[in-house]
N, C-alpha and C positions, 0 to 999 in steps of 0.2 A: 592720973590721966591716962586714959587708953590710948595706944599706938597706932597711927592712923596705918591701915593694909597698902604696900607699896606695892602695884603691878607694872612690871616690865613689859614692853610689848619688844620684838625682835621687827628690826627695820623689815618693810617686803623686799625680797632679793630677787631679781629675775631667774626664769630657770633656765641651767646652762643652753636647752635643747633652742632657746628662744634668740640666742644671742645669733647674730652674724656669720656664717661661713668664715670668712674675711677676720674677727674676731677670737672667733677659735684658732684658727691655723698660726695667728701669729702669736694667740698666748701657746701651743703646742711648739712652735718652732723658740719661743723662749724657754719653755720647760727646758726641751732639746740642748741648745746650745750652754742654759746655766749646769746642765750635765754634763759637759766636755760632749756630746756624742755631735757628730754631725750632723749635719741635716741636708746634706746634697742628695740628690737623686742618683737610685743606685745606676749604675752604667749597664750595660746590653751584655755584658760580660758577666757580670754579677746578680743579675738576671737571670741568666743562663744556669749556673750555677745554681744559685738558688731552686730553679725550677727542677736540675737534675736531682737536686737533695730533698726535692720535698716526691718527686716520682720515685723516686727509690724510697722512701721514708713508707709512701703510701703501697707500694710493692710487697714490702713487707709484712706490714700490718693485713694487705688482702691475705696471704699465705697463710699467715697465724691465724686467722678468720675460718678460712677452709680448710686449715687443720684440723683446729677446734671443732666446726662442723661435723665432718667427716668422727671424730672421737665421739661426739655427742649419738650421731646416727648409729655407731655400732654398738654404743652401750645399750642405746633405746632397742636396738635388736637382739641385744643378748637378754634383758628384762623383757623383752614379746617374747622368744624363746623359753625362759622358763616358767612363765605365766601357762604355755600349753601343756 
């Protein structure tokens, strides 16, 4: 006797983008908290900080940028110079 074809369907799941604001924040702030990390808002202090670490961060990277530049620009002229 032949085996009758058994198909699985998968339930429809909503997609996450569809759920709640309200919904997400509180499954994020449970990921959060089952991770030991906090979930307070950071302070005007922290803040601060933060924002001087990430203008220095970006400080740097401009410089390395216009270094780069600047190296690129005088090889492109030392290849036009021997092209003449």
């Amino acid at each position: 006797m032949p085996k009758a074809k058994i198909t699985a369907t998968k339930p429809a799941r909503k997609p996450i983008h569809s759920l709640p604001p309200e919904v997400l924040e509180q499954a994020a702030q449970g990921w959060l908290q089952s991770h030991g990390i906090a979930a307070t808002p950071p302070t005007e202090n922290q803040k601060e900080i933060a924002f001087s670490q990430l203008s220095e961060s970006l400080d740097k990277v401009l410089h390395q940028i216009k270094a780069e530049l600047n190296e690129l620009r005088s090889r492109i002229a030392r290849l036009e110079s021997k092209k003449s």
